[in-house]
BALOBA-1460 file (C-alpha; in Angstrom, 3 decimals):
// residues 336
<rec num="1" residu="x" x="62.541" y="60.770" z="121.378"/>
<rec num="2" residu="x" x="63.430" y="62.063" z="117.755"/>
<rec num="3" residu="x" x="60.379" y="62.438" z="115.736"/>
<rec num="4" residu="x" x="60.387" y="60.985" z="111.919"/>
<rec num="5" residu="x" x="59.178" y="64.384" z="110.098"/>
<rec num="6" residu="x" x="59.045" y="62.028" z="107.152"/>
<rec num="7" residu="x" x="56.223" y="60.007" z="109.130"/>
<rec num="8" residu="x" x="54.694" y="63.434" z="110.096"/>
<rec num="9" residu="x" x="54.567" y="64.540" z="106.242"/>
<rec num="10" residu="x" x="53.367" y="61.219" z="104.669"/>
<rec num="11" residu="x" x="50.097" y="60.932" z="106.549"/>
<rec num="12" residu="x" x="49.685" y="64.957" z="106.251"/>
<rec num="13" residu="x" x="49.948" y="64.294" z="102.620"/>
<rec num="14" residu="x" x="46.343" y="62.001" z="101.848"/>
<rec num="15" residu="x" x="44.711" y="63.971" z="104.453"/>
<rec num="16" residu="x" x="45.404" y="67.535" z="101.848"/>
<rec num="17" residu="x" x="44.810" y="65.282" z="98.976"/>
<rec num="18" residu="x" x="41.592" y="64.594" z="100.201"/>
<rec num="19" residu="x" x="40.484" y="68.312" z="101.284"/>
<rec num="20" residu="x" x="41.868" y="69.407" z="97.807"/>
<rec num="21" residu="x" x="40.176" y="66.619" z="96.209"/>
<rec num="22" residu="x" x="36.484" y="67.506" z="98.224"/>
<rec num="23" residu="x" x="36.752" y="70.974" z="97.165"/>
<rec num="24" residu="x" x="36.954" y="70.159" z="93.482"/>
<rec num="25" residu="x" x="33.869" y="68.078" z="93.846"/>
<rec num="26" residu="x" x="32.201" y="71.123" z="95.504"/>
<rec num="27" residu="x" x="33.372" y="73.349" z="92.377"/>
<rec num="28" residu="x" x="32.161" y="70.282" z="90.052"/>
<rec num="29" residu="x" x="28.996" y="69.594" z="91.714"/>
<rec num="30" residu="x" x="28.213" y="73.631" z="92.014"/>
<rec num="31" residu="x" x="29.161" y="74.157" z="88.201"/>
<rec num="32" residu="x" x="26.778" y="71.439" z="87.381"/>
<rec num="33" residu="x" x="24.244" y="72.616" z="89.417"/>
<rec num="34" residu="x" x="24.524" y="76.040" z="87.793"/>
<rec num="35" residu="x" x="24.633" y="74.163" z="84.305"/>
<rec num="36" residu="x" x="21.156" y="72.266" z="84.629"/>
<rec num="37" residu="x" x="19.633" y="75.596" z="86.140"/>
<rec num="38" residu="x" x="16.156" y="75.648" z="85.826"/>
<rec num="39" residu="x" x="14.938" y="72.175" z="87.121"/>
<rec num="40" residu="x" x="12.530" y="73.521" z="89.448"/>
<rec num="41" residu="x" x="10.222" y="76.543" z="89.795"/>
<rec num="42" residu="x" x="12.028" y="79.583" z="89.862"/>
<rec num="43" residu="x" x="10.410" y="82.524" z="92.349"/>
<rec num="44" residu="x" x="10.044" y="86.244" z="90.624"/>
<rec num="45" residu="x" x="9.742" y="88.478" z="93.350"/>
<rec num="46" residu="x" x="7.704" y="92.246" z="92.676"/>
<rec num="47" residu="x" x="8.411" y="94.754" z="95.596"/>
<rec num="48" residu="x" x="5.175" y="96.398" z="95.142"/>
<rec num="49" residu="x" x="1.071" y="95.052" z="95.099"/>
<rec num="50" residu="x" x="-0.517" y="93.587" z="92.631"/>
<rec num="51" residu="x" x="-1.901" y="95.924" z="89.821"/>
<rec num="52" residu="x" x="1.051" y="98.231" z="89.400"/>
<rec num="53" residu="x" x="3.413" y="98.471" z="86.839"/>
<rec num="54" residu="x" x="5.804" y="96.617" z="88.136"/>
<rec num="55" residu="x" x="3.418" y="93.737" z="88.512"/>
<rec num="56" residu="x" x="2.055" y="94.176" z="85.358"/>
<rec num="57" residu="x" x="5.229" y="94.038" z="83.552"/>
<rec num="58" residu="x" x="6.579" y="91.506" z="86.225"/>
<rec num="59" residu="x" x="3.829" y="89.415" z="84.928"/>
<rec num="60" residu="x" x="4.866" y="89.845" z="80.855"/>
<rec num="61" residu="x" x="8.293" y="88.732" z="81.440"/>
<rec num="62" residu="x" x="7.318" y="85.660" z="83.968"/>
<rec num="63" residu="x" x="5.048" y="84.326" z="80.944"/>
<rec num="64" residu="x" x="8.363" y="84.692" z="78.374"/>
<rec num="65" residu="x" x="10.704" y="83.166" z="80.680"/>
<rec num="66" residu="x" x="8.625" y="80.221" z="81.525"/>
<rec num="67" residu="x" x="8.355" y="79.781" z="77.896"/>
<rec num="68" residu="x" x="12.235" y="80.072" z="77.238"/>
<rec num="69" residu="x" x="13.363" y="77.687" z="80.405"/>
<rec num="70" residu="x" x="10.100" y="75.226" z="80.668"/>
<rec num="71" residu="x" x="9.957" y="75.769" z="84.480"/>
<rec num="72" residu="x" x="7.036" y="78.273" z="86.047"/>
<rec num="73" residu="x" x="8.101" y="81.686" z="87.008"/>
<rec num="74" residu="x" x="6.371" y="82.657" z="90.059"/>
<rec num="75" residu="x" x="5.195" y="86.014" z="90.931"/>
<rec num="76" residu="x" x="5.579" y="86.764" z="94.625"/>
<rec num="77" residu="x" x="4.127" y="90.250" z="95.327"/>
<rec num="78" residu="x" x="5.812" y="91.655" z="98.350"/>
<rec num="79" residu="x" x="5.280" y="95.467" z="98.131"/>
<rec num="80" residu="x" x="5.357" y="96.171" z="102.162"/>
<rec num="81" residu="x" x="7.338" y="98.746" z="103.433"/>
<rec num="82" residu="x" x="7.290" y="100.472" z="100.035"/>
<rec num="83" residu="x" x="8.778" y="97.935" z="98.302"/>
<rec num="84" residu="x" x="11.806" y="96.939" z="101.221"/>
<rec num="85" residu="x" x="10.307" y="94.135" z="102.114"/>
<rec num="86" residu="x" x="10.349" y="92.609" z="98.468"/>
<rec num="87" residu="x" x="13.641" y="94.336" z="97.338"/>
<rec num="88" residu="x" x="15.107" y="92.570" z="101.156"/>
<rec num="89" residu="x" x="13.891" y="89.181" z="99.964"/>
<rec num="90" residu="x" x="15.513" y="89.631" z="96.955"/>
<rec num="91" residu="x" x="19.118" y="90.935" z="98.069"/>
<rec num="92" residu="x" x="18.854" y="88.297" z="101.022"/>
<rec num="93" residu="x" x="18.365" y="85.206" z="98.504"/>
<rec num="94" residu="x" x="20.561" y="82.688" z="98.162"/>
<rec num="95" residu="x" x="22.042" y="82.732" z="95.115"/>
<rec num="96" residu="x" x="21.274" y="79.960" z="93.056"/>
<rec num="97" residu="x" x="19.157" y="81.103" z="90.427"/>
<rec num="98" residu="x" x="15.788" y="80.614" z="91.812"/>
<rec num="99" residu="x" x="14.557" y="83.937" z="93.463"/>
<rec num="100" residu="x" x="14.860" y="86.312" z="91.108"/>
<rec num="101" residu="x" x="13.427" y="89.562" z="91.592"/>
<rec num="102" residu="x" x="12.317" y="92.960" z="89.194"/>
<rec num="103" residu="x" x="14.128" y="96.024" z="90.951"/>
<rec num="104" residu="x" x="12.751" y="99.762" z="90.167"/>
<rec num="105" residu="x" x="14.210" y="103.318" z="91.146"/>
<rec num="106" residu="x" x="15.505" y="102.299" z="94.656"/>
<rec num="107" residu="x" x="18.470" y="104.923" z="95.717"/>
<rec num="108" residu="x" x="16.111" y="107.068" z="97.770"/>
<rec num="109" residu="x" x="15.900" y="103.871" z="100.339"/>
<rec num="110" residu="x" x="19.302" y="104.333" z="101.945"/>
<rec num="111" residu="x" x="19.137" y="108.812" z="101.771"/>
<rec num="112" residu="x" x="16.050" y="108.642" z="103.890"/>
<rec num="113" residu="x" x="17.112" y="106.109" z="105.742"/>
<rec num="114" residu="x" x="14.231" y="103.337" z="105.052"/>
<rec num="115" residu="x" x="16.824" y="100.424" z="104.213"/>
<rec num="116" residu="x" x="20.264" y="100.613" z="103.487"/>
<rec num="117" residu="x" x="20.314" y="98.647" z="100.079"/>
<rec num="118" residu="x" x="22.451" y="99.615" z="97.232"/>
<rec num="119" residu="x" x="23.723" y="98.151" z="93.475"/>
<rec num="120" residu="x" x="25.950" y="96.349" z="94.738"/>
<rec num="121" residu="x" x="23.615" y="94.085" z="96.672"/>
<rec num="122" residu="x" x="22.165" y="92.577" z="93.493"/>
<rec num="123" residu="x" x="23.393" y="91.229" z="90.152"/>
<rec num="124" residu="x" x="21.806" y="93.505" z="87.408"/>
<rec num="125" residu="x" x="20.687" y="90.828" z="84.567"/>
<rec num="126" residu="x" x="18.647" y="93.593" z="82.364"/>
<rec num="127" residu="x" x="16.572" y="96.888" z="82.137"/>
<rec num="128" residu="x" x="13.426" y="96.285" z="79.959"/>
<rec num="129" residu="x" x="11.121" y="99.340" z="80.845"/>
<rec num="130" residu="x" x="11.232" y="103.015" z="81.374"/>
<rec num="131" residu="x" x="8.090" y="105.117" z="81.980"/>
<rec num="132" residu="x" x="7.887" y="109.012" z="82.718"/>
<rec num="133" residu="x" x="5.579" y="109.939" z="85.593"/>
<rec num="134" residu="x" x="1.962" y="111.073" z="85.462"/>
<rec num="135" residu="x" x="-0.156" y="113.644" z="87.387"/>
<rec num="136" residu="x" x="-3.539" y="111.646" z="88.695"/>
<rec num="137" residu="x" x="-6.462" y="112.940" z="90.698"/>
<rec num="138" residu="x" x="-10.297" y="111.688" z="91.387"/>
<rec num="139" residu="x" x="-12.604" y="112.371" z="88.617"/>
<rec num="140" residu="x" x="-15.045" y="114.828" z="90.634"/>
<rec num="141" residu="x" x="-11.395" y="116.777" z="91.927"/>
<rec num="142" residu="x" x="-12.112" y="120.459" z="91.116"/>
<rec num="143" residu="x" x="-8.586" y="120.610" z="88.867"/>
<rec num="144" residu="x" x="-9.378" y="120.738" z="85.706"/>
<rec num="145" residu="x" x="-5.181" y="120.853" z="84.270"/>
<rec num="146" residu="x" x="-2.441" y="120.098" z="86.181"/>
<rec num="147" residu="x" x="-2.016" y="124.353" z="86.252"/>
<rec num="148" residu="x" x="-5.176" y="124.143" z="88.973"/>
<rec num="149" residu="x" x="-3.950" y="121.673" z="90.895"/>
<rec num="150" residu="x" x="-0.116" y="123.556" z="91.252"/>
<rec num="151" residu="x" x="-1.945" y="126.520" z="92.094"/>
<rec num="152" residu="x" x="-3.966" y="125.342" z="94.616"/>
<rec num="153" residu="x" x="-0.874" y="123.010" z="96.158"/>
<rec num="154" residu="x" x="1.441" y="126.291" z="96.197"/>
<rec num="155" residu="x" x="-1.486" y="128.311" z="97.974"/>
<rec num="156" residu="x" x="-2.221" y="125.567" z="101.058"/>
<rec num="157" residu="x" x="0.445" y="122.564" z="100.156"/>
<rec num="158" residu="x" x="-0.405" y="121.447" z="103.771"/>
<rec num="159" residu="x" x="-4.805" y="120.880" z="102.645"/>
<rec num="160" residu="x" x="-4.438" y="118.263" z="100.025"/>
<rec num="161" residu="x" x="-2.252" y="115.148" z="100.499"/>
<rec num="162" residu="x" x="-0.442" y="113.185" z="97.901"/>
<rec num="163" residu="x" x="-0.001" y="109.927" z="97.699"/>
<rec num="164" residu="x" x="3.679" y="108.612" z="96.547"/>
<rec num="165" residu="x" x="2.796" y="105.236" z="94.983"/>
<rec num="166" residu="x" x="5.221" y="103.214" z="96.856"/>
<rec num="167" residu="x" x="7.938" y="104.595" z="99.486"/>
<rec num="168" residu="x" x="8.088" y="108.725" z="99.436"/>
<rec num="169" residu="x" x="11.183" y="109.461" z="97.832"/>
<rec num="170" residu="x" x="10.736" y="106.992" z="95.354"/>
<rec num="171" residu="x" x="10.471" y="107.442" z="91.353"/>
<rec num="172" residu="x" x="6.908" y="108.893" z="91.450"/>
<rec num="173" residu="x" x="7.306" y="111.190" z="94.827"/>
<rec num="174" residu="x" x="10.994" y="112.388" z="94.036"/>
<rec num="175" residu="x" x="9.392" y="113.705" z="89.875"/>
<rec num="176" residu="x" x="5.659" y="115.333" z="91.932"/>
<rec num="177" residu="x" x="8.280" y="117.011" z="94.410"/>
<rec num="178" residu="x" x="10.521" y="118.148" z="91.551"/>
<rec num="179" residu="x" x="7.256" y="119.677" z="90.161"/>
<rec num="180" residu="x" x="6.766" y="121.102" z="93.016"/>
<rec num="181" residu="x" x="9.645" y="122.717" z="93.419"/>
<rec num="182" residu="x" x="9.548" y="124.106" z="90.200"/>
<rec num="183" residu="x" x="6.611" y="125.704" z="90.657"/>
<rec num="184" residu="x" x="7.485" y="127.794" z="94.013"/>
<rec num="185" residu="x" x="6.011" y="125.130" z="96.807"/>
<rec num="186" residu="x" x="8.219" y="123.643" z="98.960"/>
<rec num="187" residu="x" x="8.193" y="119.752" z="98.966"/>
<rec num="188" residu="x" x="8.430" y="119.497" z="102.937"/>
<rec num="189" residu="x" x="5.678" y="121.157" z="103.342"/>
<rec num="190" residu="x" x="3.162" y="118.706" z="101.468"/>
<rec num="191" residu="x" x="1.415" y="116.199" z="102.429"/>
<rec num="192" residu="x" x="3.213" y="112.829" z="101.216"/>
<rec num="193" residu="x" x="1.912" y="109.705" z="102.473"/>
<rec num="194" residu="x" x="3.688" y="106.326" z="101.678"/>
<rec num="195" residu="x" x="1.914" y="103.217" z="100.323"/>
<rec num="196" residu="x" x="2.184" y="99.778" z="98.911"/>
<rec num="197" residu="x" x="2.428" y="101.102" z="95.492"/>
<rec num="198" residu="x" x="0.938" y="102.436" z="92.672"/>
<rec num="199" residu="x" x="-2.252" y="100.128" z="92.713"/>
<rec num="200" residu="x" x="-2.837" y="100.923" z="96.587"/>
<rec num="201" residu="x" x="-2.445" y="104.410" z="96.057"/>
<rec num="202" residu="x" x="-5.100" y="104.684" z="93.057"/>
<rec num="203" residu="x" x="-7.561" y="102.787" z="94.570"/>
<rec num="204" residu="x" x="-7.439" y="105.353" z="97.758"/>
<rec num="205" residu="x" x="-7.389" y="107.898" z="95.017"/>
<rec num="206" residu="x" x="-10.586" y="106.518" z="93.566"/>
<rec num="207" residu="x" x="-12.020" y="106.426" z="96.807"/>
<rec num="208" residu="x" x="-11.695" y="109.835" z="97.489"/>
<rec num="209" residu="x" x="-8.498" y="109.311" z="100.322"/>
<rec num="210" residu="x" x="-5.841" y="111.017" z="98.434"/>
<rec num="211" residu="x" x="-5.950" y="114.043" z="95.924"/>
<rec num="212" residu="x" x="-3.286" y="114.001" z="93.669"/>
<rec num="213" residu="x" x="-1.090" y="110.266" z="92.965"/>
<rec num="214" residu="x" x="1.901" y="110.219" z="90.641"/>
<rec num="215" residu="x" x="2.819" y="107.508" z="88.822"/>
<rec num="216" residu="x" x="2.800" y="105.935" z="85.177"/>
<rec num="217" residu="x" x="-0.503" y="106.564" z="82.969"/>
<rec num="218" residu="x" x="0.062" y="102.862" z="82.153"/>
<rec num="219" residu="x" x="-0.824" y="101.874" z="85.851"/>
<rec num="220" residu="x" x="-3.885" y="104.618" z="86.201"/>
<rec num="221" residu="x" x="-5.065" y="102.594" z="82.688"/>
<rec num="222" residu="x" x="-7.801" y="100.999" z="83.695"/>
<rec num="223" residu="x" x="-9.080" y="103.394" z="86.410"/>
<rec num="224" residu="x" x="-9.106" y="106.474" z="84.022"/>
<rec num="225" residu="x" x="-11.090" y="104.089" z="81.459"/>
<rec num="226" residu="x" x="-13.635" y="103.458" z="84.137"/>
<rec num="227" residu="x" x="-13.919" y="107.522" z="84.309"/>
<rec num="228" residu="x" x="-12.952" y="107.215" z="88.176"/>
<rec num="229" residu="x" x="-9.150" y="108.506" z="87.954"/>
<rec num="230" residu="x" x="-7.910" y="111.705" z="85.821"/>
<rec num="231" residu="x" x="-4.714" y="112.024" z="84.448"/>
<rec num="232" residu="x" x="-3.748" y="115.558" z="84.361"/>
<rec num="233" residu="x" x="-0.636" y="115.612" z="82.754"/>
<rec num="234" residu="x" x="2.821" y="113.522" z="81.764"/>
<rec num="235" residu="x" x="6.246" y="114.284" z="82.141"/>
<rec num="236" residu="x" x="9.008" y="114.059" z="79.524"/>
<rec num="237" residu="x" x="8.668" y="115.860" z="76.358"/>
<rec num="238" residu="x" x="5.802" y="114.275" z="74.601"/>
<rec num="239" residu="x" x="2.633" y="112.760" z="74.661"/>
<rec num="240" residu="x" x="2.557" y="109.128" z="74.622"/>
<rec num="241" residu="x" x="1.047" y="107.213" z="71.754"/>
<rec num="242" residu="x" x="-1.323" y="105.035" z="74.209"/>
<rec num="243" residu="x" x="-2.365" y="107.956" z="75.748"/>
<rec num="244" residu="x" x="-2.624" y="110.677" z="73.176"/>
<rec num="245" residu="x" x="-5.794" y="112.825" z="75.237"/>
<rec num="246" residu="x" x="-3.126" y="113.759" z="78.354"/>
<rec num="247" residu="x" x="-1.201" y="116.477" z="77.583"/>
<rec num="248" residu="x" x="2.490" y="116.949" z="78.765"/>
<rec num="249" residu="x" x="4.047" y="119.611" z="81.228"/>
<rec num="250" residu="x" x="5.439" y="121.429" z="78.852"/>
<rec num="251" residu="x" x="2.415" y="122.252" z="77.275"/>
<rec num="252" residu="x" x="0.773" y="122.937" z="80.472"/>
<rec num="253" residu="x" x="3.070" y="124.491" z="82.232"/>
<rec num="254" residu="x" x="6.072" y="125.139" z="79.861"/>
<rec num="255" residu="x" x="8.180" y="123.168" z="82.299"/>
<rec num="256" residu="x" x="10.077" y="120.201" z="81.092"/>
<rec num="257" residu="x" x="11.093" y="117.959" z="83.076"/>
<rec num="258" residu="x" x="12.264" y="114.007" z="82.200"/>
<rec num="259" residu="x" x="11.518" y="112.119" z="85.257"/>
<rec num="260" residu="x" x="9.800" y="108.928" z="85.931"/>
<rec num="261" residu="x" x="10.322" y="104.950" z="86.635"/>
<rec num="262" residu="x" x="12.634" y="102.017" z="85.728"/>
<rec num="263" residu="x" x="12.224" y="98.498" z="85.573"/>
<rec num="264" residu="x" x="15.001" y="95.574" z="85.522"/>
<rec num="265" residu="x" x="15.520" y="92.063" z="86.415"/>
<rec num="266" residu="x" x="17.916" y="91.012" z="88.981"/>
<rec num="267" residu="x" x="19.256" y="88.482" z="91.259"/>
<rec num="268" residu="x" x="20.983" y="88.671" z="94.578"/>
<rec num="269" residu="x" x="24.508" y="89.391" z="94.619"/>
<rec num="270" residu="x" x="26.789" y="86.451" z="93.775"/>
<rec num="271" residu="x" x="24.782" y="85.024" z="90.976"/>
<rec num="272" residu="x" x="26.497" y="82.793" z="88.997"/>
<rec num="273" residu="x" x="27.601" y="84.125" z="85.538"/>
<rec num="274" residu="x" x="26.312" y="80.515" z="83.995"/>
<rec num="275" residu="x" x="22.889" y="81.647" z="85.372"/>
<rec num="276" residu="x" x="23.372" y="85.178" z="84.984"/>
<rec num="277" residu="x" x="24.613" y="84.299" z="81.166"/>
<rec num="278" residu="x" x="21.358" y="82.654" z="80.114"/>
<rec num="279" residu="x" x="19.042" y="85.168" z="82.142"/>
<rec num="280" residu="x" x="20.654" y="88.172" z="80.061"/>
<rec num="281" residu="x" x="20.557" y="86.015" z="76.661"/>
<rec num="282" residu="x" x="16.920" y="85.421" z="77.256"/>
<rec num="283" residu="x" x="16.051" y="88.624" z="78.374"/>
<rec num="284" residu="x" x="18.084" y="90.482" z="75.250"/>
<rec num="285" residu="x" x="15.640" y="87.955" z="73.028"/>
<rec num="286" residu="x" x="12.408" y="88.843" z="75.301"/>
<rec num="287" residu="x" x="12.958" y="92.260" z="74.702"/>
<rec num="288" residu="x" x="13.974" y="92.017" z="70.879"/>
<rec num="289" residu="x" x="10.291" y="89.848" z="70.338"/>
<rec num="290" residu="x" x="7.144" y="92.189" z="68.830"/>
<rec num="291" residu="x" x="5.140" y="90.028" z="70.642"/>
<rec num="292" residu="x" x="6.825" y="91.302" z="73.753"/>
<rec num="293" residu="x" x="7.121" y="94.902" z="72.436"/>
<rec num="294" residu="x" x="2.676" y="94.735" z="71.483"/>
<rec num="295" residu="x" x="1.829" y="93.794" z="74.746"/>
<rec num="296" residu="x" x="4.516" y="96.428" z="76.517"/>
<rec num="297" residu="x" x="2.806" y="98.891" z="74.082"/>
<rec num="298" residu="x" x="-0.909" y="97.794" z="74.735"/>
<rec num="299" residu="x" x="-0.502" y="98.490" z="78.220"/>
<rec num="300" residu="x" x="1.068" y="101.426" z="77.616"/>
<rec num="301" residu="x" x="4.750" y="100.837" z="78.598"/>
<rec num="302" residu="x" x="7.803" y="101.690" z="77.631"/>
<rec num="303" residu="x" x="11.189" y="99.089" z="76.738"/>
<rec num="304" residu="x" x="14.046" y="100.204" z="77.061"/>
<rec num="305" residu="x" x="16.845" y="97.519" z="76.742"/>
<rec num="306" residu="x" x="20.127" y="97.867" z="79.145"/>
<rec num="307" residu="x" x="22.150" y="94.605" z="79.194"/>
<rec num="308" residu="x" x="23.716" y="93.555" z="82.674"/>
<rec num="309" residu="x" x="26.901" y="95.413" z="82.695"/>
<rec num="310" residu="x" x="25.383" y="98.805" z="80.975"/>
<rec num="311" residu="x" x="22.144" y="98.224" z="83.674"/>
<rec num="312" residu="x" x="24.615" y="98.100" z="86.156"/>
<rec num="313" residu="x" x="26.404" y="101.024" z="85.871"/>
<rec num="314" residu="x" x="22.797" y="103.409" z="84.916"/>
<rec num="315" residu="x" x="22.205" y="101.823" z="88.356"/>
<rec num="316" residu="x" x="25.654" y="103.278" z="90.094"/>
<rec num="317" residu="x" x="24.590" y="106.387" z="88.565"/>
<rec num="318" residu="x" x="20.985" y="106.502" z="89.958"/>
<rec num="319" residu="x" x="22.912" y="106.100" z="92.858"/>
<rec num="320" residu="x" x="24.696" y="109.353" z="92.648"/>
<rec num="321" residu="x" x="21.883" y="111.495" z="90.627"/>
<rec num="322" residu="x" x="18.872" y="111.206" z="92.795"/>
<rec num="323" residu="x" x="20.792" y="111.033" z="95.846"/>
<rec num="324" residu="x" x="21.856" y="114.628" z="95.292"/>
<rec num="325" residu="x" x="18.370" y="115.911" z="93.868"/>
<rec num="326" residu="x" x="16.873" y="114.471" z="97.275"/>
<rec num="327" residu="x" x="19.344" y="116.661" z="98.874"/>
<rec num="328" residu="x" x="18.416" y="119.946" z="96.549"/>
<rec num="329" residu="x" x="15.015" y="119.060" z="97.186"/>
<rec num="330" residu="x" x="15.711" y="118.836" z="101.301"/>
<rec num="331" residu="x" x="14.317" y="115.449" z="101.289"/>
<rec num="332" residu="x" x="17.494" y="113.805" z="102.591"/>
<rec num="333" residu="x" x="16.900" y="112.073" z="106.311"/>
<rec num="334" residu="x" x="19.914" y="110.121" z="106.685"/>
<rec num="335" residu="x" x="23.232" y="110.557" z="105.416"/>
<rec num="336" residu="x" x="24.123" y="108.595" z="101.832"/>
């Protein structure tokens, strides 16, 4: 029987019309989703406890961005795992806008083999903070300066344990084992114990648990006003303004070395660029306001403004940097 290819093509016809024509509705119908973005409660995700930096800054921004978009900001504290839980939940969001999430120092996860997660599993929006590291013990710890305390880690690293504020290899561990370094002791052979963050790790400092932590001044605030925590000393290469009493390692020391945190917000990869757009827009106007700016500075933090593509490539080159000073420092468990 001969076939009439001309019959075959005319009903083929309405049936690609109709596929061509339900994609364009799904393009339409996404676009406009992505153009009335907020009209629920968007969910801001902090891969650490509540108390730390990262929650307390978390916290500043949620306030500002409910104000700019008239929808709540949530803060979700997920800090298990050293932050891999929370920084999972954010990389394994759907991307629509509403789980955002505030990413730190995280290139030491996939080195040491605790998660393989990388820069290219989120969309960088902005970097609004930057904090060196600080040198904490317990107020009745016989160090008096930071000198003591290297003295007596260098003699017996193995008798005193430290406690890394969040996942070892992180921000805080990776600038203590620098230190360390520095000073003659071998990193592998302290005593680093992971925790939940920087608030965890205080409180077990405060409690006697742990004898040195490092992290942020900003984030041992409230404990050193209390007189139960001791900050020792700060990195980078001068005393901050908020805390003018703790003197830096150069002065103590004559070592200088610029190491500490980051803070930026992000999405999940795939973000659309009409989200991403107004995220960035508000954030470059967050950062801008001296309201913002006061209350960074009466906590004690530091802004420091990196729009999405310029945050995204400091973040390639985290990547690269601490990756190899795990490796100088023998840290390294897993291949990067």
């Amino acid at each position: 029987m001969h076939r009439n290819t001309n019959q075959a093509g005319s009903w083929r016809r309405p049936v690609w019309a109709a596929l061509l024509g339900l994609m364009l509705a799904v393009g339409t119908a996404a676009t406009a989703l992505a153009g009335d973005w907020p009209d629920r409660p968007v969910t801001l995700i902090v891969p650490s406890g509540a108390g730390g930096g990262t929650d307390q800054t978390g916290r500043l921004l949620a306030e500002r961005l409910r104000a700019r978009f008239g929808q709540p900001f949530v803060v979700v504290n997920q800090g298990q795992g050293g932050g891999v839980v929370g920084i999972g939940a954010i990389t394994g969001a759907r991307p629509d806008g509403y789980t955002l999430g505030i990413l730190y120092n995280f290139a030491h996860y996939k080195p040491l083999g605790q998660a393989d997660i990388s820069a290219g599993d989120v969309t960088a929006i902005a970097q609004y903070n930057a904090d060196p590291a600080g040198f904490h013990v317990h107020r009745d710890s016989p160090w008096r300066d930071v000198r003591a305390a290297l003295d007596a880690l260098k003699a017996d690293p193995a008798a005193h344990t430290i406690a890394c504020a969040g996942g070892c290899g992180g921000s805080w561990p990776v600038a203590v084992a620098s230190l360390l370094r520095a000073w003659g002791v071998d990193p592998a052979a302290a005593r680093m114990i992971p925790s939940q963050g920087a608030a965890a790790s205080l409180q077990d400092l405060a409690a006697g648990g742990v004898d040195v932590v490092p992290c942020s001044l900003p984030e041992a605030r409230a404990l050193m006003d209390a007189g139960l925590v001791r900050g020792l000393a700060v990195f980078g290469s001068e005393r901050l303004a908020a805390f003018p009493n703790v003197p830096t390692l150069a002065e103590e020391t004559g070592l200088t070395l610029d190491l500490g945190a980051w803070r930026g917000l992000v999405g999940p990869a795939g973000l659309p660029e009409t989200i991403t757009a107004q995220l960035e827009a508000a954030m470059a106007d967050i950062v801008a306001d001296p309201g913002f700016r006061d209350a960074m500075a009466a906590h004690g933090f530091g802004v420091v403004w990196r729009d999405g593509e310029a945050f995204a490539a400091f973040m390639r080159d985290q990547e690269t940097t601490v990756r190899a000073v795990l490796r100088d420092l023998g840290l390294t468990r897993a291949k990067p």
